[in-house]
BANU-899972 format. One record per atom (N, C-alpha, C, O): x, y, z; residue in three letters. Coordinates in steps of 0.2 Angstrom, whole numbers, plus 5000, padded with zeros to 4 digits. Atoms other than C-alpha are relative to their C-alpha. Layout:
BEGIN
XYZALA;...
***
This chain:
BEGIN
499350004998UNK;588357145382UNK;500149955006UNK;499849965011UNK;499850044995UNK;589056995391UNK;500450055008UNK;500550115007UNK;499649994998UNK;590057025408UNK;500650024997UNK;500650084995UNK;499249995005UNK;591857005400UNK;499850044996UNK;500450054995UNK;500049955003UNK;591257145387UNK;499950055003UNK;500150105000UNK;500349944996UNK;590557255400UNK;500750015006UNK;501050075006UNK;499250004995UNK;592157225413UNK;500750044994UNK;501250074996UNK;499549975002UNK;593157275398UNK;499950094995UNK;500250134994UNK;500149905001UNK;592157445392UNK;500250045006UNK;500550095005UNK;499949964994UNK;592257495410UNK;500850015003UNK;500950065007UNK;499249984998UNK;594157475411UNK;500250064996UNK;500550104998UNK;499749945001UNK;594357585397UNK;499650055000UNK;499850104997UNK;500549954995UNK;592957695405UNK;500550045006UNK;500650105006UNK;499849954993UNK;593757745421UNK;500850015001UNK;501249965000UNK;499350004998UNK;595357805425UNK;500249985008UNK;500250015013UNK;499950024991UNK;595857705441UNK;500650025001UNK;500750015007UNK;499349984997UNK;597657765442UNK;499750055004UNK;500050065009UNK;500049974994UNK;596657915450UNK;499449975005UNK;499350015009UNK;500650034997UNK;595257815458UNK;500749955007UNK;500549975012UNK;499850004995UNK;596757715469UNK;500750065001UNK;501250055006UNK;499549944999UNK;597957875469UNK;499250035009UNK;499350045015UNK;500449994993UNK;596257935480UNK;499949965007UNK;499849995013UNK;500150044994UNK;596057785489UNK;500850005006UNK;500950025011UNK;499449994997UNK;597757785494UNK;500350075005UNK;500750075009UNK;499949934996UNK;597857975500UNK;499449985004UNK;499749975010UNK;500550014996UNK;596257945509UNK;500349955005UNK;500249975011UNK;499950024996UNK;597157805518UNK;499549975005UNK;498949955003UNK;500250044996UNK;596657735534UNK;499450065005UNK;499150045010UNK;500149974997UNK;595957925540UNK;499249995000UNK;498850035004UNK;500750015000UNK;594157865536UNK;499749925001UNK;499249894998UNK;500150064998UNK;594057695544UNK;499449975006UNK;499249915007UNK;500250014993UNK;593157735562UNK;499350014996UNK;499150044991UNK;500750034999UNK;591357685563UNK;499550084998UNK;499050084994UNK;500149935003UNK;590957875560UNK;499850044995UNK;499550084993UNK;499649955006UNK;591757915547UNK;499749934993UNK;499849964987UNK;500050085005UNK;591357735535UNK;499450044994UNK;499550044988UNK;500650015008UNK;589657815524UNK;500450074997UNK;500250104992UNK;499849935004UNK;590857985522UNK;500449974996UNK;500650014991UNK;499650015003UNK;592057865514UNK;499949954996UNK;500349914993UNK;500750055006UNK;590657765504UNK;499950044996UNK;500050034990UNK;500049965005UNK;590257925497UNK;500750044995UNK;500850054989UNK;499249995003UNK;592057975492UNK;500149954993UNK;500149964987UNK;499950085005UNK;592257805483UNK;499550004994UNK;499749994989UNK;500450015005UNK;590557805474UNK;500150054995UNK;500150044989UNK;499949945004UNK;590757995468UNK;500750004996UNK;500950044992UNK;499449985005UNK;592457965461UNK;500049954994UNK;500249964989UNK;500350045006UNK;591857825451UNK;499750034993UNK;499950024987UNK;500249965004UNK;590757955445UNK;500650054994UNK;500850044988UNK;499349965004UNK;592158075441UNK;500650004995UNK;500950034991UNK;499350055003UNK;593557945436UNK;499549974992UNK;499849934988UNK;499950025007UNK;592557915421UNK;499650044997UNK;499250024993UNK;500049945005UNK;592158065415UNK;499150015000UNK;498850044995UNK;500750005000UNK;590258055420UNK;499549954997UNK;498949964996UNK;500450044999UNK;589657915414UNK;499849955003UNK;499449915000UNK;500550064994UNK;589357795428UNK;499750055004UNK;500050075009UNK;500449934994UNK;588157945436UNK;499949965005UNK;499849905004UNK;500150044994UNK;588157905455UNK;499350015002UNK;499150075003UNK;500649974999UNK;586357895460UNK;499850005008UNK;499650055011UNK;500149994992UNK;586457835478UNK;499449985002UNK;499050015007UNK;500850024997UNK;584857755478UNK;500049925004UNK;500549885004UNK;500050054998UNK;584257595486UNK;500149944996UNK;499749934992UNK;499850045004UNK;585157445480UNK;500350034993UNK;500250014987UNK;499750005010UNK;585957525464UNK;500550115003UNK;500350165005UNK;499649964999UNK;587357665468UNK;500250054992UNK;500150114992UNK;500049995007UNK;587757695449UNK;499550014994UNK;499049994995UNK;500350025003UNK;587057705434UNK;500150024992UNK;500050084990UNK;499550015005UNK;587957675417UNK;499650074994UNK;499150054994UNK;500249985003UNK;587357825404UNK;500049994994UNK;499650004989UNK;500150055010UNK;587857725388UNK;499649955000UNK;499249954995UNK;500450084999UNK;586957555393UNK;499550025002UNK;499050014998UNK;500650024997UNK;585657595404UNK;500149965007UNK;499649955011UNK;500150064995UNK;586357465417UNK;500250045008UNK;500650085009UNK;499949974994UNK;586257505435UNK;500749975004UNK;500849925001UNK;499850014997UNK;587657475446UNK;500050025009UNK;499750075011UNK;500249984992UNK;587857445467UNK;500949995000UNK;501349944998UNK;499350014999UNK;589657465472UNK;500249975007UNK;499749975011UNK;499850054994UNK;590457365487UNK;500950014999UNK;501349984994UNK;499449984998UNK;592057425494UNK;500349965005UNK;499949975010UNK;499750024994UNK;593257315506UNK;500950004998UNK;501249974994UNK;499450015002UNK;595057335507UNK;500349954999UNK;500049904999UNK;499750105002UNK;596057175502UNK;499549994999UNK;499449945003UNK;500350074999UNK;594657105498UNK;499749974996UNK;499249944996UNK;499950045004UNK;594957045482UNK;500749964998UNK;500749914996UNK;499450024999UNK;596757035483UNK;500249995006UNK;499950035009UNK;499649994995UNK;597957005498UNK;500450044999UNK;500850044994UNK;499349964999UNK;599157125503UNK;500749994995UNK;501150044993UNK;499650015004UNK;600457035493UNK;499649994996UNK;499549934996UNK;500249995006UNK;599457055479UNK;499649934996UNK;499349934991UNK;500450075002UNK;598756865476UNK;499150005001UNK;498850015005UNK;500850015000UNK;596956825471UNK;499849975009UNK;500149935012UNK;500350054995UNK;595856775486UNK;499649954998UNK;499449964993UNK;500450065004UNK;595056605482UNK;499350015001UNK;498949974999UNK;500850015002UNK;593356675488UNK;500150105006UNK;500450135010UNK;500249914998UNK;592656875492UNK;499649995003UNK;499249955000UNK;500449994994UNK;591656895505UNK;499850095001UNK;500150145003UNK;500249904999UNK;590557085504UNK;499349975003UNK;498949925004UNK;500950004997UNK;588857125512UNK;500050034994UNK;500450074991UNK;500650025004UNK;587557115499UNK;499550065003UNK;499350125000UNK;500749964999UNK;586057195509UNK;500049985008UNK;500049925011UNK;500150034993UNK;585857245527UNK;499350035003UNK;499050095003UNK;500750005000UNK;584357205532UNK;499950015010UNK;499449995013UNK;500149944993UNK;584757305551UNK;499849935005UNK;499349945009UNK;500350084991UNK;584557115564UNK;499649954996UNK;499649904999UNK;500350054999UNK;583257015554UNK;500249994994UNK;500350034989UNK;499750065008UNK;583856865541UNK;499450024998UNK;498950045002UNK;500750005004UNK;582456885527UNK;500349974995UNK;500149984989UNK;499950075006UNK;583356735516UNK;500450044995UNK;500550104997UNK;499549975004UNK;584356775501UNK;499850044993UNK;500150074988UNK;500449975006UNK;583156855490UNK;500250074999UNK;500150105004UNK;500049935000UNK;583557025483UNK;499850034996UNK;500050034991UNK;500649985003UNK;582157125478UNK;500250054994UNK;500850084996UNK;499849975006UNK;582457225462UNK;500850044999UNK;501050105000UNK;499350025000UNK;584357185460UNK;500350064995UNK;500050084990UNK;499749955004UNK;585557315452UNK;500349924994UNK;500449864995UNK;500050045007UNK;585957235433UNK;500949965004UNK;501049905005UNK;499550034996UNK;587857225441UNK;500250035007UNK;500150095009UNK;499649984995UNK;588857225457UNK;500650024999UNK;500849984994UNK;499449955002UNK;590457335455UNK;500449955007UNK;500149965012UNK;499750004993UNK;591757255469UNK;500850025000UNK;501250004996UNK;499249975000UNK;593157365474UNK;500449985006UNK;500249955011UNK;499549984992UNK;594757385485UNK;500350054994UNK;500250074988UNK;499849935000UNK;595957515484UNK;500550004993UNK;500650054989UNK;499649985007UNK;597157465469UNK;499349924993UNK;499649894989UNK;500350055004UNK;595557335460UNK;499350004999UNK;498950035003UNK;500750004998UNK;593857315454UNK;499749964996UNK;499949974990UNK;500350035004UNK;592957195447UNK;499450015000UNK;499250055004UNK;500550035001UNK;591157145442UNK;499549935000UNK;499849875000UNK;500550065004UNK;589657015439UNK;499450025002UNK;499250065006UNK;500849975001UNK;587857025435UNK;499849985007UNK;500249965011UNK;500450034997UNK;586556995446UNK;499849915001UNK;499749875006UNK;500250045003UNK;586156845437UNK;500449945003UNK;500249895006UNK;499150015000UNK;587956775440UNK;500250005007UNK;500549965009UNK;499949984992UNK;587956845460UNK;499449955004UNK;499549935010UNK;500350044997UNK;586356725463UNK;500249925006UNK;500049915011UNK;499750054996UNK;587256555468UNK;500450015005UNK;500449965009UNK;499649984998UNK;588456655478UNK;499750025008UNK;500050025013UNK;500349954995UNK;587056735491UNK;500149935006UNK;500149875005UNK;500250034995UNK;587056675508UNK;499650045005UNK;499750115005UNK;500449954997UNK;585856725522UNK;500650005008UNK;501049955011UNK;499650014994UNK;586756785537UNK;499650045005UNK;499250075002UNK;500249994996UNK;586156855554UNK;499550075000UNK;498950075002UNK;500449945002UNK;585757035549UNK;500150044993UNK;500350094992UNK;500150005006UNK;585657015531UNK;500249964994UNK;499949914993UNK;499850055006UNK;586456935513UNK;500850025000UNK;501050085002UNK;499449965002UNK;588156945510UNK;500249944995UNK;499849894994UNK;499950035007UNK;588856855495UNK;500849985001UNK;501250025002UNK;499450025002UNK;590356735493UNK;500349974993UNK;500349914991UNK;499850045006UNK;591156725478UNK;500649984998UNK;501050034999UNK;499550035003UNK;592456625472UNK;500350054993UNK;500150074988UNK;499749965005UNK;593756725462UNK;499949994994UNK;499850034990UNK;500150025007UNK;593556635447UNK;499350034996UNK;499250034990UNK;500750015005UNK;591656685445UNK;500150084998UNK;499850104994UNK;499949925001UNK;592156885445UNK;500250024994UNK;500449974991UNK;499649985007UNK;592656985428UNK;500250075004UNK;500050125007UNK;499749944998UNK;593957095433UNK;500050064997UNK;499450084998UNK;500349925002UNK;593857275426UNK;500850045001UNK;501050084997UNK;499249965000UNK;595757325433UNK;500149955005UNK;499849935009UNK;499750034992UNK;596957245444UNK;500750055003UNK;501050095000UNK;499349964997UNK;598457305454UNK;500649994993UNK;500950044992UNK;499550025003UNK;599557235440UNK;500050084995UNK;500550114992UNK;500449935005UNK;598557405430UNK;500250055004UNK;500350105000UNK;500049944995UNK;598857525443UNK;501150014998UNK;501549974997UNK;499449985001UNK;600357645438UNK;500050075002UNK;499550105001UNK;500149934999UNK;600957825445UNK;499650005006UNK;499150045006UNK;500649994997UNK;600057815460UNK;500450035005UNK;501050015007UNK;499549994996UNK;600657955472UNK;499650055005UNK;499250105004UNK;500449974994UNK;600057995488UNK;500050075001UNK;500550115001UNK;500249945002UNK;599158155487UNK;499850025008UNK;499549985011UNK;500150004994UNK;599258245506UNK;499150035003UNK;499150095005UNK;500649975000UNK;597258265510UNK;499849975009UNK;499849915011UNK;500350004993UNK;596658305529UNK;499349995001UNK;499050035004UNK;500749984999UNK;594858245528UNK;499750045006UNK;499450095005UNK;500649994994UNK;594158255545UNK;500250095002UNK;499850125004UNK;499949954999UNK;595158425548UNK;499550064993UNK;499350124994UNK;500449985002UNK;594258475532UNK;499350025000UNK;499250074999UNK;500550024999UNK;592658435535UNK;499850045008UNK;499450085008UNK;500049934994UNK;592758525552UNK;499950074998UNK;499350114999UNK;500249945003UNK;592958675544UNK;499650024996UNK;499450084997UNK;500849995001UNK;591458655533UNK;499550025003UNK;499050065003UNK;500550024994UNK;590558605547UNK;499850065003UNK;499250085004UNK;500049944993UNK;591058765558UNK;499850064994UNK;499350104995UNK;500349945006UNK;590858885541UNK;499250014998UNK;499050064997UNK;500450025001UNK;589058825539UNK;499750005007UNK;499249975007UNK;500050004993UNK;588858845558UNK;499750085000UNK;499250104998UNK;499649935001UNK;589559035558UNK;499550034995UNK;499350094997UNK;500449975006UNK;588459065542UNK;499350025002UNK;499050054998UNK;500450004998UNK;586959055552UNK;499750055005UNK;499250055007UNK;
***
């Protein structure tokens, strides 16, 4: 299965009207330095959910997904706008971290590469293989990050798809407290 065939099972895979209905109620309240891998899990696990279980989220190293019809791993990469702009126009090049390699460049190689990269924001999400993501790597200070040119992506949804999207009112970090303190308490 090509990209463009795999970008086009996955759109009718997932249902992203609730995928950015989430992003959109989650908002800006998981943005602090804190809060960022609670709101990587959010994202990746709705993935899971929005398509009815089969992209299982594994949350392993380099590969977050992992398709149950195919076999194909996927690694997800989240940045707001950061495939489209605000006004909704293509970016002419994406910029995501790839792989942090925590302070030391180790060049642009990445060792046993998920089959695709998933790249989201809050109303989009595209794809491309590994294969397809090679020319794109660059090595940067504390790791790889990958600039691709919109044209080399296969898109999967874009805002133009997104319909019904209605901010749903969720207090993370007040929730999350209360877990916290009930699991305290319980002890």
């Amino acid at each position: 299965m090509n990209t463009t065939q795999y970008a086009q099972d996955l759109k009718n895979a997932i249902d992203y009207n609730r995928y950015a209905t989430l992003i959109e109620s989650l908002g800006k309240q998981l943005n602090d330095r804190k809060d960022r891998f609670d709101k990587s899990d959010f994202i990746e696990q709705c993935i899971e959910v929005y398509s009815n279980g089969r992209l299982v989220w594994i949350d392993d190293i380099g590969r977050d997904h992992r398709d149950s019809v195919t076999g194909f791993d996927l690694e997800f990469k989240y940045t707001a706008d950061g495939i489209y702009t605000k006004k909704k126009a293509p970016k002419s090049v994406i910029k995501v971290k790839i792989k942090n390699s925590l302070g030391v460049n180790k060049g642009t190689t990445i060792d046993n590469p998920a089959d695709f990269y998933m790249i989201g924001q809050q109303d989009a999400i595209a794809i491309i293989s590994s294969e397809e993501l090679k020319p794109f790597l660059v090595a940067v200070p504390d790791g790889i990050e990958a600039h691709i040119p919109f044209s080399a992506l296969t898109l999967v949804f874009t805002p133009s798809d997104i319909s019904n999207v209605v901010t749903k009112t969720v207090n993370y970090k007040s929730e999350k407290l209360k877990a916290q303190r009930k699991i305290i308490e319980s002890i």
